[in-house]
Structure formats: structure tokens, C-alpha cells
N, C-alpha and C positions, 0 to 999 in steps of 0.2 A: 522551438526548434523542430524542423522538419525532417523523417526520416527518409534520408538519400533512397532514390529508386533502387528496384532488381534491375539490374543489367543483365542480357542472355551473353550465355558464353560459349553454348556450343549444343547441337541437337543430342537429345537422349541418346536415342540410339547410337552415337557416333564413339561414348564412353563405352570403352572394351569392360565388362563386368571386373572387379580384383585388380584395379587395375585405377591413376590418378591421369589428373592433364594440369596443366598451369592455364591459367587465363591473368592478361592484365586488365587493372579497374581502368575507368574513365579516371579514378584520384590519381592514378597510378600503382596503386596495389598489387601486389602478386598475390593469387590466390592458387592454391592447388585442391581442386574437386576429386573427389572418389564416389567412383561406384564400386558397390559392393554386390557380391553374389547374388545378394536376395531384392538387389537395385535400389538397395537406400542409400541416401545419397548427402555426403558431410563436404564442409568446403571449412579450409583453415589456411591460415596465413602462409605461402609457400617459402619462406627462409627461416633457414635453420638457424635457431638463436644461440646454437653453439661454433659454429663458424660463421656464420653473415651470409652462405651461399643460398640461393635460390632453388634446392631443388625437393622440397617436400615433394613436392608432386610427382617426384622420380622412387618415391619410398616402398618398400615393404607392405602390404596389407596384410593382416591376420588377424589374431585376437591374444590376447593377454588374459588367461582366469575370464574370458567369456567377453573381456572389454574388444569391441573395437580399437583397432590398432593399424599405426603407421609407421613404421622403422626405418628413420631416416637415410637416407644410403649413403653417407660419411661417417660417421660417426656411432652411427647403431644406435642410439638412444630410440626408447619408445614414446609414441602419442598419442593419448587417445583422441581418437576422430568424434567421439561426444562433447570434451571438454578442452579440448588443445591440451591436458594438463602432461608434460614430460613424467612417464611410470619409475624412469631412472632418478629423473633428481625433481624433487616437489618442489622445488624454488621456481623451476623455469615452467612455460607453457606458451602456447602458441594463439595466438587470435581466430576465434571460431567464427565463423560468417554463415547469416541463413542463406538456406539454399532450396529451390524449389524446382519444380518443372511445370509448365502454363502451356498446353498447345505442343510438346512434344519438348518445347527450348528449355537447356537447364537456365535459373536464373539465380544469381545472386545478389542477394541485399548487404546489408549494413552488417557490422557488427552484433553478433548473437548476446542475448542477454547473459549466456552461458557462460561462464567462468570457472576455469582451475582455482582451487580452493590455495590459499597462500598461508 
């Protein structure tokens, strides 16, 4: 099995630092990317697994006890942006996707090896 290309989703510079965007995959995917202050950059599944809506990418950025964090803007549960794992409830998490930037474009690949601990 071959692992699906990065797809660009949108130029570096065009992500506001503290701040996410949604992009859709060629699978159909919703993904929601964030840049962070210090311009590191996470991408994780953008629907919230506690209502079905699509709006990770509309979330809260901050940090939790030094974790990178997303706080969904319904429901308030936390995510960390390392691991998708939900800080509220350890059952849930969200799908992490690599993510890079090649020539300025951010890019997203496949599914991260990265996993919330169950």
C-alpha cells in the first residue's frame, strides 16, 4: 500500500499566526490546520466528535499545562494539536494529519502515525 500524496492547502504566509483554517481533501476530508505563534504547524480532523459539526478549525488555540491546545467552539472540550487526544474526556480524539510546508505551500498528507492513547 502506497501512502496518498500531500496536498497544498493554502500559502504559509496567508495562515493568520493563533489562529486555524479548514481545507477539503481530494478523499473528501475536512481537515483544520493551525498555525501557531512560534509558526508550528498541526492539522487534525476538522469535526467535532462530540456534535458531527465541522468546525475544529473555528477553535480556541492556547495551551493546557504547556500542551498545545484547540477548544472547540461548541462545546468547549480541549484537543491537543500533538495528538488529537480530547483533555476532557480520554475516550474521544480526533485524527492527526502530517503537515508540512515545500516552497512556502502548506501541505497535507495522510494520516499521522500519532495517536491518542485509548
Amino acid at each position: 500500500m502506497t501512502t496518498p500524496p500531500f496536498e497544498v492547502v493554502c500559502e504559509f504566509g496567508r495562515l493568520v499566526p493563533g489562529r486555524g483554517v479548514a481545507a477539503l481533501l481530494a478523499d473528501g476530508a475536512q481537515v483544520a490546520v493551525f498555525r501557531l505563534l512560534d509558526d508550528s504547524l498541526y492539522a487534525l480532523a476538522n469535526t467535532d466528535p462530540f456534535t458531527g459539526a465541522n468546525v475544529i478549525s473555528r477553535g480556541l488555540v492556547g495551551d493546557r499545562g504547556g500542551e498545545p491546545v484547540v477548544v472547540s467552539p461548541l462545546l468547549k472540550q480541549a484537543f491537543s494539536l500533538k495528538t488529537g487526544a480530547c483533555l476532557d474526556d480520554e475516550a474521544v480524539s480526533l485524527e492527526v494529519y502530517a503537515v508540512e510546508v515545500v516552497d512556502g505551500q502548506i501541505r497535507v498528507g495522510a494520516l499521522s502515525e500519532v495517536k491518542a492513547s485509548t
